[in-house]
Predicted model as a PDB file, atoms N, CA, C, CB and O in Angstrom, pLDDT in the B-factor column:
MODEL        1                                                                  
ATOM      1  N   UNK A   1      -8.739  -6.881  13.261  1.00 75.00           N  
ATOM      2  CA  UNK A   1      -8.013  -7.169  12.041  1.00 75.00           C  
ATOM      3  C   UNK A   1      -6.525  -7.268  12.376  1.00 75.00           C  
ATOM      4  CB  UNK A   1      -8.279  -6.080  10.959  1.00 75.00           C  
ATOM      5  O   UNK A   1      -6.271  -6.358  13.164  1.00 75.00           O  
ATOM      6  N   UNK A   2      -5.494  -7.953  12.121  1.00 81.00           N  
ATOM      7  CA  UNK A   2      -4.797  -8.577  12.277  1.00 81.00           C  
ATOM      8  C   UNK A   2      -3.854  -7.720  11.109  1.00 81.00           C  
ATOM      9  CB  UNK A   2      -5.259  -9.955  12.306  1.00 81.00           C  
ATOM     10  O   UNK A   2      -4.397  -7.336  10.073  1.00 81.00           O  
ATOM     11  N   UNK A   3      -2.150  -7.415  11.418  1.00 81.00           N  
ATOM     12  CA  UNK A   3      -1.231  -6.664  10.438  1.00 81.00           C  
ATOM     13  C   UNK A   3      -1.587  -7.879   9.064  1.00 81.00           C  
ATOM     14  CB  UNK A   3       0.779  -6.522  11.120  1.00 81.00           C  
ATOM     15  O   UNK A   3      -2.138  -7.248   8.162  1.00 81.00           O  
ATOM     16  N   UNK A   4      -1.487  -8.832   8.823  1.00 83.00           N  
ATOM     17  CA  UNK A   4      -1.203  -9.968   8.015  1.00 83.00           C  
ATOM     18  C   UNK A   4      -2.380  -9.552   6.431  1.00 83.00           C  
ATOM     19  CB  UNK A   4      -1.650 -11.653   9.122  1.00 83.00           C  
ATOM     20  O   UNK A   4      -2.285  -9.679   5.210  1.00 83.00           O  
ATOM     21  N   UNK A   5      -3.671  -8.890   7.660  1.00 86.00           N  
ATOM     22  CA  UNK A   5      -5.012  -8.665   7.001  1.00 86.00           C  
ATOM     23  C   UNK A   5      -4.446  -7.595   5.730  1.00 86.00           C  
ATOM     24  CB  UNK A   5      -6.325  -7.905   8.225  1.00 86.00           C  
ATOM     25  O   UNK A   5      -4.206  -7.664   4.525  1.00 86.00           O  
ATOM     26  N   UNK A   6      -4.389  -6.273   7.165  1.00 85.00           N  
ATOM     27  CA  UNK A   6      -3.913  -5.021   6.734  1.00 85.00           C  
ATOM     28  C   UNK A   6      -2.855  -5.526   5.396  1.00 85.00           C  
ATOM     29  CB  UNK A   6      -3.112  -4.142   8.125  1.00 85.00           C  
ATOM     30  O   UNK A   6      -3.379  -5.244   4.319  1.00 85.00           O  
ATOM     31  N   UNK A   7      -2.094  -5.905   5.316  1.00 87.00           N  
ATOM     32  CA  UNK A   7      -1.301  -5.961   4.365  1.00 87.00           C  
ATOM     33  C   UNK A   7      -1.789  -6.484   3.091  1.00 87.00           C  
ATOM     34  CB  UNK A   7      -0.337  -6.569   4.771  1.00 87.00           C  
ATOM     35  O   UNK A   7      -1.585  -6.024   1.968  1.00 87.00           O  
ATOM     36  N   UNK A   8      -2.499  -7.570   3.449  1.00 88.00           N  
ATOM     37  CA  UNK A   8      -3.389  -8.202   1.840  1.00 88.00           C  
ATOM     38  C   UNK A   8      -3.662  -7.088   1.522  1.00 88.00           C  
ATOM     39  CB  UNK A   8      -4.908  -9.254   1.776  1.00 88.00           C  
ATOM     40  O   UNK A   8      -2.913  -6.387   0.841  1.00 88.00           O  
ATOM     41  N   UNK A   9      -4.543  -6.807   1.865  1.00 89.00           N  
ATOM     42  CA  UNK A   9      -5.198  -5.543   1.408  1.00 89.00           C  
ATOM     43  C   UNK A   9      -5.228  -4.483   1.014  1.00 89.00           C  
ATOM     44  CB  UNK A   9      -5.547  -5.256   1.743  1.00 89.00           C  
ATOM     45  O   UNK A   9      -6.064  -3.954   0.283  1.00 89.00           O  
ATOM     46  N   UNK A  10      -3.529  -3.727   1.854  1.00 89.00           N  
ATOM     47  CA  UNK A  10      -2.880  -3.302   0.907  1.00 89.00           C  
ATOM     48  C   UNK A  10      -1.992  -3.642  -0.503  1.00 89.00           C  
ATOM     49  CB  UNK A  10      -2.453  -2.919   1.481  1.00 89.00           C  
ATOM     50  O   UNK A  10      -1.684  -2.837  -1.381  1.00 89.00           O  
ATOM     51  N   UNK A  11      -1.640  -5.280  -0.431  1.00 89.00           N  
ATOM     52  CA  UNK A  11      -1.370  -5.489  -1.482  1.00 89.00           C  
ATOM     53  C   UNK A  11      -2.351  -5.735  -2.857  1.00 89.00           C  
ATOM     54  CB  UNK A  11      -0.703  -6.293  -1.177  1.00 89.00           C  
ATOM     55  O   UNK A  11      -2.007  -5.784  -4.038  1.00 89.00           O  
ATOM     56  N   UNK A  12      -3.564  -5.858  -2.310  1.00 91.00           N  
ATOM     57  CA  UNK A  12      -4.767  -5.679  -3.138  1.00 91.00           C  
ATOM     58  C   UNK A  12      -5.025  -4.638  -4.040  1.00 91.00           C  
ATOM     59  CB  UNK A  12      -5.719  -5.632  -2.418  1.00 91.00           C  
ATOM     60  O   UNK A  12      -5.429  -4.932  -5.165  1.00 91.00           O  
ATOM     61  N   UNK A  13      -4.841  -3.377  -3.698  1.00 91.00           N  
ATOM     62  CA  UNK A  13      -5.377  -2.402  -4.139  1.00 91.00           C  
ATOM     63  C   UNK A  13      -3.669  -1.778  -4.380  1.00 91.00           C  
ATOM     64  CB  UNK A  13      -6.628  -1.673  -3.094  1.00 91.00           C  
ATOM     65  O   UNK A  13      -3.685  -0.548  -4.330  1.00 91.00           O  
ATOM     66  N   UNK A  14      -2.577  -2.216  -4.566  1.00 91.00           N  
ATOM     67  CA  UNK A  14      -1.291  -1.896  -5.395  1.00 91.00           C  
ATOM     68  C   UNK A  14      -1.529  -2.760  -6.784  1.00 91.00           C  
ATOM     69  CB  UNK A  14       0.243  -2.404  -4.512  1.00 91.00           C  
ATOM     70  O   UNK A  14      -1.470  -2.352  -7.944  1.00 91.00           O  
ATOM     71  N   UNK A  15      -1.783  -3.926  -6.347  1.00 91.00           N  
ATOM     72  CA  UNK A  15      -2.149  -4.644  -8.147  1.00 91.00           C  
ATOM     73  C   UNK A  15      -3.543  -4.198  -8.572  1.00 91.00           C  
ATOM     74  CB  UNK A  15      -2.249  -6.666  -8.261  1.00 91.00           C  
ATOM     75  O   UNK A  15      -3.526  -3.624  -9.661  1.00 91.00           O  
ATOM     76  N   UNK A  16      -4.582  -4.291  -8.085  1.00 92.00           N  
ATOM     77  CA  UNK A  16      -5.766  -3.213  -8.768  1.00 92.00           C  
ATOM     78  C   UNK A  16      -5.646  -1.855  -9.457  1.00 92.00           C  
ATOM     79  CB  UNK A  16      -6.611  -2.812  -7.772  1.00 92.00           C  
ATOM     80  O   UNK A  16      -6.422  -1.482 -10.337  1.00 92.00           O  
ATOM     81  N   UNK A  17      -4.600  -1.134  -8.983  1.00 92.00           N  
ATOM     82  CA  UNK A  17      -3.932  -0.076  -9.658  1.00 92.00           C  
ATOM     83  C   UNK A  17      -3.880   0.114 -10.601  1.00 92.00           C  
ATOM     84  CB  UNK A  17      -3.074   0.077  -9.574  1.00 92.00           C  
ATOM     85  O   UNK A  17      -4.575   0.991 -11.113  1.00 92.00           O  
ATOM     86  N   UNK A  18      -3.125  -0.538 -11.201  1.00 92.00           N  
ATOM     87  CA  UNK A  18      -2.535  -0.543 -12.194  1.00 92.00           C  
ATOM     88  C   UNK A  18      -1.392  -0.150 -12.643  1.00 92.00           C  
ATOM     89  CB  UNK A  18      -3.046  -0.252 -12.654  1.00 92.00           C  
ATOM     90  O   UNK A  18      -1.085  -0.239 -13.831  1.00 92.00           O  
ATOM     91  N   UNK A  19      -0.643   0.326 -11.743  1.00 94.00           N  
ATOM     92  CA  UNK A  19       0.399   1.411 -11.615  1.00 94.00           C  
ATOM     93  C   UNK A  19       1.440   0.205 -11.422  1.00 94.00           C  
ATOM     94  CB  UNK A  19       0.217   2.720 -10.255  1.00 94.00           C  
ATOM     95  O   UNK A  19       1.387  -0.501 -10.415  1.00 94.00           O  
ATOM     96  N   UNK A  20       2.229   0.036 -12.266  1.00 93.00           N  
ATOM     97  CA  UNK A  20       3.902  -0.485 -11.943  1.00 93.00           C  
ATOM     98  C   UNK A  20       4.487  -0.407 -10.370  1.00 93.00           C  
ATOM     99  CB  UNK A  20       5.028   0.601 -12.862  1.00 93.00           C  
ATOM    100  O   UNK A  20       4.256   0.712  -9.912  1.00 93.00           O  
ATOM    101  N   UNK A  21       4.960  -1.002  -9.717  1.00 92.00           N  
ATOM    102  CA  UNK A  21       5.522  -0.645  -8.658  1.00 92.00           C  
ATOM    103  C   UNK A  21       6.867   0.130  -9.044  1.00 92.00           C  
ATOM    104  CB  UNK A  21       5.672  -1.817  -7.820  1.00 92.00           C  
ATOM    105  O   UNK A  21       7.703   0.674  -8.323  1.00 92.00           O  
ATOM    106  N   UNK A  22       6.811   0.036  -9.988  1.00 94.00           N  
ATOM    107  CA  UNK A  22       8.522   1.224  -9.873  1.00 94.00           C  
ATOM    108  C   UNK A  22       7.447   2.389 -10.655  1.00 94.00           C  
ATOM    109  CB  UNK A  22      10.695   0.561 -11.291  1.00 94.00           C  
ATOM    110  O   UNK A  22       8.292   3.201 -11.032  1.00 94.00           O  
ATOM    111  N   UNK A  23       6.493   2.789 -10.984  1.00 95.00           N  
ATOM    112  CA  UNK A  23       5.803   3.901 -10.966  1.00 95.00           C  
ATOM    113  C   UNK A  23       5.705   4.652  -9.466  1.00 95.00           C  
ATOM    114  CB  UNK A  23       4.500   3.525 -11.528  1.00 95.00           C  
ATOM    115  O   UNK A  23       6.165   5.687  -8.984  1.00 95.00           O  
ATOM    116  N   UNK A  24       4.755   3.439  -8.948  1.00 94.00           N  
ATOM    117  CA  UNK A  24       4.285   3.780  -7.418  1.00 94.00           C  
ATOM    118  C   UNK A  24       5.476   4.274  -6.825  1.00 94.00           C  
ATOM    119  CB  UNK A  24       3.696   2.482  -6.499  1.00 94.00           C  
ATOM    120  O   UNK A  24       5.433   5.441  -6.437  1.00 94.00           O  
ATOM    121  N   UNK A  25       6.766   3.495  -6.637  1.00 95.00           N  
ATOM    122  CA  UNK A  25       8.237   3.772  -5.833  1.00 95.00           C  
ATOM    123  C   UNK A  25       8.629   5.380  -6.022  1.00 95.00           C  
ATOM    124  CB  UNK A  25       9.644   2.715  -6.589  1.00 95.00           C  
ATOM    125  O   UNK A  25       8.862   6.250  -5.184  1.00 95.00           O  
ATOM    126  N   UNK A  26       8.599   5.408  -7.626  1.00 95.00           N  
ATOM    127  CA  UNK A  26       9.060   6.950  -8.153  1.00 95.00           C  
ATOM    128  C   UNK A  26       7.927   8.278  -7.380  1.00 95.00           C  
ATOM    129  CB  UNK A  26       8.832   6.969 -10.246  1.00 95.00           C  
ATOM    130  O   UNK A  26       8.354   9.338  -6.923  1.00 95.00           O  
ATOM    131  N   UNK A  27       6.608   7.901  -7.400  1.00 95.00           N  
ATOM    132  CA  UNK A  27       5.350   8.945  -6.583  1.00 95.00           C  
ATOM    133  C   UNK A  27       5.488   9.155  -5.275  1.00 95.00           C  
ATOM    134  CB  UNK A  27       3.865   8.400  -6.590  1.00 95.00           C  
ATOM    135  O   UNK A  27       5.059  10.194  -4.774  1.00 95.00           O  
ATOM    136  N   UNK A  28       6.241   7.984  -4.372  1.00 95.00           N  
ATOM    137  CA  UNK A  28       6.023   8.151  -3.424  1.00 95.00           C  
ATOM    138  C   UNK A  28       7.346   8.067  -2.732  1.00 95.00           C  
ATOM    139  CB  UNK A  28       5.071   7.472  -3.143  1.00 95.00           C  
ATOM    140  O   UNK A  28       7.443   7.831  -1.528  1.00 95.00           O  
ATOM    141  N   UNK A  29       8.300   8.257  -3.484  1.00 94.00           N  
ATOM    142  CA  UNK A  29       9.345   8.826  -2.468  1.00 94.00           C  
ATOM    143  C   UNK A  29      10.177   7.508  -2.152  1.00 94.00           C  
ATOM    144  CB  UNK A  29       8.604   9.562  -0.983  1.00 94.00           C  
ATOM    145  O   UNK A  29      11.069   7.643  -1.315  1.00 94.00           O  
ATOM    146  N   UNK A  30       9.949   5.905  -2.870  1.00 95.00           N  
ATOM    147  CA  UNK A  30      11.004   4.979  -1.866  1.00 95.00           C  
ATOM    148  C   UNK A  30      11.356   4.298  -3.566  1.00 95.00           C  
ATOM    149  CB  UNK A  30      10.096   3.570  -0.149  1.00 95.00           C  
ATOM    150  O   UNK A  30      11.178   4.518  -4.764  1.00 95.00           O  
ATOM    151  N   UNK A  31      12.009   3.289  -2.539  1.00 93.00           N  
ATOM    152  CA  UNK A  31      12.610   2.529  -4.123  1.00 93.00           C  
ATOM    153  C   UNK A  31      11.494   1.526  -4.315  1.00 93.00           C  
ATOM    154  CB  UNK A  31      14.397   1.542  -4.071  1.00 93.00           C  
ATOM    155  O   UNK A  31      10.582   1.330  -3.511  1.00 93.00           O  
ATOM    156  N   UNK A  32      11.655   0.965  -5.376  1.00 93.00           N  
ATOM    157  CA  UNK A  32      11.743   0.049  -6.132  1.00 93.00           C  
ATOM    158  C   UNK A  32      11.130  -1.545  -5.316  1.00 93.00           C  
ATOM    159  CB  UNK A  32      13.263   0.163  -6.595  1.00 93.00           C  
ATOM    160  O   UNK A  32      10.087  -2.170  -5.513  1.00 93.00           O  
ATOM    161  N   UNK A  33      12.317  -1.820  -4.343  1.00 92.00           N  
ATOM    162  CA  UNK A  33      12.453  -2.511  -3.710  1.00 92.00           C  
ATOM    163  C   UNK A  33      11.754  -2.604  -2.576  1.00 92.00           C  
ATOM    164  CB  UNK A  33      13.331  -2.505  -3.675  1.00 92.00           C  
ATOM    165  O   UNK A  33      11.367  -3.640  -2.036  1.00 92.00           O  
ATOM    166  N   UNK A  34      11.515  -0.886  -2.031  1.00 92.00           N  
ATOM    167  CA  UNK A  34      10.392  -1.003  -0.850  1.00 92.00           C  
ATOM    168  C   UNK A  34       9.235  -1.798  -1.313  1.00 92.00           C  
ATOM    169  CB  UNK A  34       9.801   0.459  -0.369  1.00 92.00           C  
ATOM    170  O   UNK A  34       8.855  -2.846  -0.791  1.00 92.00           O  
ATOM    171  N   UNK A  35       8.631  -1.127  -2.484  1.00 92.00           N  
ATOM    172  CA  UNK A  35       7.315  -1.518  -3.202  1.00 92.00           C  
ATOM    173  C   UNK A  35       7.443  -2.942  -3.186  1.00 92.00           C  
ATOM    174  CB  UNK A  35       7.100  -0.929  -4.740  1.00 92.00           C  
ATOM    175  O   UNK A  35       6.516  -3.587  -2.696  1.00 92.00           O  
ATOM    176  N   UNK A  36       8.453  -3.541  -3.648  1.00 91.00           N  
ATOM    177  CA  UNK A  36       8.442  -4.898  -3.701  1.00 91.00           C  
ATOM    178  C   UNK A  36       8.315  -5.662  -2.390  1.00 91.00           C  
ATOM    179  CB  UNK A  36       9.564  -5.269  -4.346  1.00 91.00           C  
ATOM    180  O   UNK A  36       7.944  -6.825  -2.236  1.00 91.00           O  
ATOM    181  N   UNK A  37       8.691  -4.792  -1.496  1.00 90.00           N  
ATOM    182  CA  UNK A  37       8.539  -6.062  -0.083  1.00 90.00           C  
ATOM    183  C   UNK A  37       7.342  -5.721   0.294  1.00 90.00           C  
ATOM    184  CB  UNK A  37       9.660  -6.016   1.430  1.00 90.00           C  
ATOM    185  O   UNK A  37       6.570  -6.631   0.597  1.00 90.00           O  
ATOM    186  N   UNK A  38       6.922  -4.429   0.366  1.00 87.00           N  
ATOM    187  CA  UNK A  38       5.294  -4.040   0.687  1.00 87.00           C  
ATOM    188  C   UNK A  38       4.496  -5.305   0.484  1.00 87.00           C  
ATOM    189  CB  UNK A  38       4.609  -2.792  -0.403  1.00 87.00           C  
ATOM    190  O   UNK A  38       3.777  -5.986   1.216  1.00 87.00           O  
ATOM    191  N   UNK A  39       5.023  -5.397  -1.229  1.00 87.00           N  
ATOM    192  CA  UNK A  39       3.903  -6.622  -1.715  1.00 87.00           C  
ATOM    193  C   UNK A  39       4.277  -8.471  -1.331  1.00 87.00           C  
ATOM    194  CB  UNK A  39       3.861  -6.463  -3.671  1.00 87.00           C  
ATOM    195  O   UNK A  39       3.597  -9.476  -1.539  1.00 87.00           O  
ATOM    196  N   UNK A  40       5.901  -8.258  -0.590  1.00 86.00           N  
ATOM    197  CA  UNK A  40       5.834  -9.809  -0.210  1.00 86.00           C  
ATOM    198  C   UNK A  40       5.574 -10.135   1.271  1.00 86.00           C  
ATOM    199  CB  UNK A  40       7.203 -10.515  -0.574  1.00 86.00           C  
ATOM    200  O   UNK A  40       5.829 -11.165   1.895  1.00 86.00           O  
ATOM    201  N   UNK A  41       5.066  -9.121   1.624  1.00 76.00           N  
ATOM    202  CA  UNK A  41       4.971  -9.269   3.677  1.00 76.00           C  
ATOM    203  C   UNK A  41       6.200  -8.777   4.667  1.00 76.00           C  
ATOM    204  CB  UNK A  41       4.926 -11.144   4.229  1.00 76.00           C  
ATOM    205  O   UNK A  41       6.277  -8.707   5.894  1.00 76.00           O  
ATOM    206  N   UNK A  42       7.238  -8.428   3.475  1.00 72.00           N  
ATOM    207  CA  UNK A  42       8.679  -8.143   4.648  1.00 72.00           C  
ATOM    208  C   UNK A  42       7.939  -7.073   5.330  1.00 72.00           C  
ATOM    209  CB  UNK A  42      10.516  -7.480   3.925  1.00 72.00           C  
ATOM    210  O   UNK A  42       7.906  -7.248   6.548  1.00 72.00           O  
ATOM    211  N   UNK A  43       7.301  -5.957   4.893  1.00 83.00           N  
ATOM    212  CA  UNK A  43       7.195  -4.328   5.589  1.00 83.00           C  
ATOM    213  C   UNK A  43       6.094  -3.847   5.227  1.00 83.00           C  
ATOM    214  CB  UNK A  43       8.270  -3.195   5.164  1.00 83.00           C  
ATOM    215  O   UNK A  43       5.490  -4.056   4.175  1.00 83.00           O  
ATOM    216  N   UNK A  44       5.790  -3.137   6.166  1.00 87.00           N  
ATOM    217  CA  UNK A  44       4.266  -2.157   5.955  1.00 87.00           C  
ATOM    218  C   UNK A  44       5.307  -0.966   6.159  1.00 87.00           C  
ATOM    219  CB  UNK A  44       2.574  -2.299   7.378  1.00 87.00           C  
ATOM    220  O   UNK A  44       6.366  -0.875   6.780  1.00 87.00           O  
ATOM    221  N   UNK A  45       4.432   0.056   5.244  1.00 91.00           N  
ATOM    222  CA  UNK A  45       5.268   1.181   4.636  1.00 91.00           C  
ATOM    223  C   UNK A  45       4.835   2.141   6.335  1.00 91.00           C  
ATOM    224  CB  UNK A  45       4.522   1.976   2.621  1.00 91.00           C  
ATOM    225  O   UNK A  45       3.949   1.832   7.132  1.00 91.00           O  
ATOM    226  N   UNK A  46       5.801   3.296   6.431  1.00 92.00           N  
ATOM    227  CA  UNK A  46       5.752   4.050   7.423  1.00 92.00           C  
ATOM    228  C   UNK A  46       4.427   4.795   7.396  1.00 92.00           C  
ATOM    229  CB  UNK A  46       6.883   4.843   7.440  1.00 92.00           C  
ATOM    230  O   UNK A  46       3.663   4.483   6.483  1.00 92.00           O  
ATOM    231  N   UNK A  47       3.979   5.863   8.377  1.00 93.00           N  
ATOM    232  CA  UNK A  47       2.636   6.354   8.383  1.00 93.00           C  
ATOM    233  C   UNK A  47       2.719   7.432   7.252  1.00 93.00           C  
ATOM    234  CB  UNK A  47       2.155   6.935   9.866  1.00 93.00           C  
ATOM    235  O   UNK A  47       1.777   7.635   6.486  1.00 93.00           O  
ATOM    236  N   UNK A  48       3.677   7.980   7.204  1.00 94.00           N  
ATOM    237  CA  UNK A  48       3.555   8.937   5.834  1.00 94.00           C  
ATOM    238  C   UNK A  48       3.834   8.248   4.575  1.00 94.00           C  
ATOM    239  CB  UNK A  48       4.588  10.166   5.842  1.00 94.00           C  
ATOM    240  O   UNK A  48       3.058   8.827   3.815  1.00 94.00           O  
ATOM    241  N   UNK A  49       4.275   7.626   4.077  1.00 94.00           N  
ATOM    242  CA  UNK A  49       3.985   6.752   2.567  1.00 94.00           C  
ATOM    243  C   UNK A  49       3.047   6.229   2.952  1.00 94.00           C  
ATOM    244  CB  UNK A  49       4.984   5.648   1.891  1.00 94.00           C  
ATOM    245  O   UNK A  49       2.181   6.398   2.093  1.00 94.00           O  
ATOM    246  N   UNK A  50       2.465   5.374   4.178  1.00 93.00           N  
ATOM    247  CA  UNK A  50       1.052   4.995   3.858  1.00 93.00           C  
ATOM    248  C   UNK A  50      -0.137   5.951   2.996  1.00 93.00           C  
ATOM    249  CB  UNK A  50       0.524   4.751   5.192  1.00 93.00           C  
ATOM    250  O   UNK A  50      -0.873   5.581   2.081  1.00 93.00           O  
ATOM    251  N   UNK A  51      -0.028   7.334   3.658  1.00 95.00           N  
ATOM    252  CA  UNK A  51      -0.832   7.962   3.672  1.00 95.00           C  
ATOM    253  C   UNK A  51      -0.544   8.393   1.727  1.00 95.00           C  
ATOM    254  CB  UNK A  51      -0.730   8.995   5.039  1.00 95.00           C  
ATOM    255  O   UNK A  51      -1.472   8.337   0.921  1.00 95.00           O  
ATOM    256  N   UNK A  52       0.476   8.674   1.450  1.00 95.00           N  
ATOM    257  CA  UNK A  52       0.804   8.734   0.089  1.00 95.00           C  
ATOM    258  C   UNK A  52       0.431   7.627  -0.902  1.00 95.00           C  
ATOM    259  CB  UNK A  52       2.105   8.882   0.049  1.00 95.00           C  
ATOM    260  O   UNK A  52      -0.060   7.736  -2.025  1.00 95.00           O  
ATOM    261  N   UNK A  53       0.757   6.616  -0.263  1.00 94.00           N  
ATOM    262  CA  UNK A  53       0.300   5.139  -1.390  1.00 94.00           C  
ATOM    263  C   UNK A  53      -1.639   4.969  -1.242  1.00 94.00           C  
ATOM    264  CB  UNK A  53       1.328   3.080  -0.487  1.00 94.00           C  
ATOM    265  O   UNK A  53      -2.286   4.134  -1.873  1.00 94.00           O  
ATOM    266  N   UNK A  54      -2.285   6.076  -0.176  1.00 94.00           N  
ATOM    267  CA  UNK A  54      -3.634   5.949  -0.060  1.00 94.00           C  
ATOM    268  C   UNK A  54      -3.932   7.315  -1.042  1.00 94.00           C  
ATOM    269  CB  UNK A  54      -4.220   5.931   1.632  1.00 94.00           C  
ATOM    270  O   UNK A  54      -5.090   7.198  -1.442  1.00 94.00           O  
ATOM    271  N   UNK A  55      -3.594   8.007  -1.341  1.00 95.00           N  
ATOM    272  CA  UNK A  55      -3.937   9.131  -1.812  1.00 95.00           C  
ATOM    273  C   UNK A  55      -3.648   9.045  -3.449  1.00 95.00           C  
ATOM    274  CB  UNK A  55      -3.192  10.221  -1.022  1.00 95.00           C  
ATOM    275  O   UNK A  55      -4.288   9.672  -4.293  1.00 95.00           O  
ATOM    276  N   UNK A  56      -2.601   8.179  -3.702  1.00 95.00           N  
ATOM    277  CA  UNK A  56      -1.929   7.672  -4.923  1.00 95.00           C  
ATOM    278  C   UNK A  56      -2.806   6.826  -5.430  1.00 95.00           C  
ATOM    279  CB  UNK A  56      -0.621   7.019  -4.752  1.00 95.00           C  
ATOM    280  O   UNK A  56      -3.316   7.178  -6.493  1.00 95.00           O  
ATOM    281  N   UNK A  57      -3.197   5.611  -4.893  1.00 94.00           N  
ATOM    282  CA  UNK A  57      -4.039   4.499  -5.165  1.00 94.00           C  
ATOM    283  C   UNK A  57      -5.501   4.878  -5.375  1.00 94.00           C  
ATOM    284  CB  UNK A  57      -3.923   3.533  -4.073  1.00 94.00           C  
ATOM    285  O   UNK A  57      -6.317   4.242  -6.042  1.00 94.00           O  
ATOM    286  N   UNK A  58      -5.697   5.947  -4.743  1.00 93.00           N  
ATOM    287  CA  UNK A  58      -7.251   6.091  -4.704  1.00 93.00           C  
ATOM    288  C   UNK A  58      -8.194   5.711  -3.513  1.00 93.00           C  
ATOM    289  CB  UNK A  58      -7.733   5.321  -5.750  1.00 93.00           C  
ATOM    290  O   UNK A  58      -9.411   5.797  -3.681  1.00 93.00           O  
ATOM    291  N   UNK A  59      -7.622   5.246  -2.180  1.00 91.00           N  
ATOM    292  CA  UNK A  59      -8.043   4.599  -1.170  1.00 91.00           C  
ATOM    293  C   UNK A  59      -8.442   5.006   0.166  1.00 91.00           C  
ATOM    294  CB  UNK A  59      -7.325   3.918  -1.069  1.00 91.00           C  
ATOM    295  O   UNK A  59      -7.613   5.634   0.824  1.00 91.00           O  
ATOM    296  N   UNK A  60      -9.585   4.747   0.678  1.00 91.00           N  
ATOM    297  CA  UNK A  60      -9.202   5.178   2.187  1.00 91.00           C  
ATOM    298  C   UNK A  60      -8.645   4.222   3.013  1.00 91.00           C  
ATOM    299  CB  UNK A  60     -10.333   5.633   2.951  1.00 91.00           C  
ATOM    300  O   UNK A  60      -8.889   3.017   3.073  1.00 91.00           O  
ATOM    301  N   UNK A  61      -7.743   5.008   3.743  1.00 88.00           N  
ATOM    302  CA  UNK A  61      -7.034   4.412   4.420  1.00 88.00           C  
ATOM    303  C   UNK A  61      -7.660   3.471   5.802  1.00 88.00           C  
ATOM    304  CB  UNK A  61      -6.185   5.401   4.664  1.00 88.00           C  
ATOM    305  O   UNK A  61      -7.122   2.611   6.500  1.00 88.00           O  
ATOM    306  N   UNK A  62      -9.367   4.219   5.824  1.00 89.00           N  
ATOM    307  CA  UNK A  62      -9.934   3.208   7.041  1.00 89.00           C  
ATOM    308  C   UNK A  62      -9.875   2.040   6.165  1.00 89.00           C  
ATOM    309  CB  UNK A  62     -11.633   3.513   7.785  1.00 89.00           C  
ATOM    310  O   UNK A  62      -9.433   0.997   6.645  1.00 89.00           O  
ATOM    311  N   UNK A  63     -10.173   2.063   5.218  1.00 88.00           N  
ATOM    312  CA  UNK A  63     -10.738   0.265   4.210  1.00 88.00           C  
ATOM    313  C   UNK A  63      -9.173  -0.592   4.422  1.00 88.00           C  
ATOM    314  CB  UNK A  63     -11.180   0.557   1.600  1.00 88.00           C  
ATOM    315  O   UNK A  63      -9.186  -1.750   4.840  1.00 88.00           O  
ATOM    316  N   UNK A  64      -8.215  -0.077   4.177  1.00 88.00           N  
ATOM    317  CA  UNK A  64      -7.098  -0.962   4.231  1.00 88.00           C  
ATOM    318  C   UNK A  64      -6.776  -1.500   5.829  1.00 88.00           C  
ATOM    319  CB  UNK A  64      -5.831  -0.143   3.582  1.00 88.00           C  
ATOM    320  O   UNK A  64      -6.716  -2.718   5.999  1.00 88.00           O  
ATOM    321  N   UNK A  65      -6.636  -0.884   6.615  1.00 87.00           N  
ATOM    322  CA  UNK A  65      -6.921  -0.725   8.240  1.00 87.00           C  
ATOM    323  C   UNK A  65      -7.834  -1.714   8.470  1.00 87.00           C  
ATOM    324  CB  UNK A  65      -7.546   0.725   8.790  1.00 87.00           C  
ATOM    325  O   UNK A  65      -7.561  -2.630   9.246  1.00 87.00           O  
ATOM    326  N   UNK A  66      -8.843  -1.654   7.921  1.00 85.00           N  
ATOM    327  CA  UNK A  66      -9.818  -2.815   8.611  1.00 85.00           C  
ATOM    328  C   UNK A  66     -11.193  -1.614   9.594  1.00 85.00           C  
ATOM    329  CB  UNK A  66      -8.481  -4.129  10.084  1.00 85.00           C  
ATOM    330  O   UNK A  66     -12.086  -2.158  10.244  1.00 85.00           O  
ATOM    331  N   UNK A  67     -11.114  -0.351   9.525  1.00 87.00           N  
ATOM    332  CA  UNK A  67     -11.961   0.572  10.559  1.00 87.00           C  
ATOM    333  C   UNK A  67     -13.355   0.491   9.171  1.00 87.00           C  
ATOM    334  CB  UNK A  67     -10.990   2.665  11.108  1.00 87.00           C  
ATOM    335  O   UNK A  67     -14.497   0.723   9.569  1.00 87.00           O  
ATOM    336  N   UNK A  68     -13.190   0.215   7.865  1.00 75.00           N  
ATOM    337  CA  UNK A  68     -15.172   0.753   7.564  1.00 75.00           C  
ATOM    338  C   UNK A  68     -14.643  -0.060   6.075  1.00 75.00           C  
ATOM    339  CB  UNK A  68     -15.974   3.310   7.425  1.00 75.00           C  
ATOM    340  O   UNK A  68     -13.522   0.054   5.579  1.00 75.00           O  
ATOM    341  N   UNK A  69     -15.421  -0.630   5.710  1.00 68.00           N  
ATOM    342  CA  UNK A  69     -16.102  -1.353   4.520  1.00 68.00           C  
ATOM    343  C   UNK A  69     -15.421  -0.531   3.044  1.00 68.00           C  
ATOM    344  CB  UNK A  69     -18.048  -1.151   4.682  1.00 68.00           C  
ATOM    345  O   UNK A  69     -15.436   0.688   3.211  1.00 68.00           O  
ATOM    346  N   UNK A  70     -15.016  -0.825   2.079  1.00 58.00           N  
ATOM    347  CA  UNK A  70     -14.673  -0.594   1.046  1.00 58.00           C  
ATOM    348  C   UNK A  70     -16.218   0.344   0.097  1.00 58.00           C  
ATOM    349  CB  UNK A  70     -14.080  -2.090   0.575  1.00 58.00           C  
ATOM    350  O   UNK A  70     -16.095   0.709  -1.072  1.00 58.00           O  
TER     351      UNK A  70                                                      
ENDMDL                                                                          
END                                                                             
């Protein structure tokens, strides 16, 4: 799986949410603006907000990764 993958996919399951990205920004510690590039391809979030935006979202983090099936 390929970063490009990883990232759909995390941007998948930020709009499945339901959660505002300036909700998500305020839970997890970044701005506004992080959330926003998360979702345009500039950046994949560091290993600890990952792990926060997986615990936030509802997700395992193998499914976004590409390691085991949703």
């Amino acid at each position: 799986m390929e970063l490009k993958d990883i990232q759909a996919r995390l941007r998948e399951a930020i709009r499945e949410s339901g959660i505002s990205q300036k909700e998500i920004a305020k839970r997890i510690g970044v701005s506004a603006q992080t959330v926003s590039k998360y979702m345009k391809q500039d950046i994949f979030p560091a290993l600890d907000t990952f792990a926060k935006l997986c615990k936030l979202l509802e997700i395992k983090s193998d499914y976004i990764l590409g390691i085991a099936e949703y």
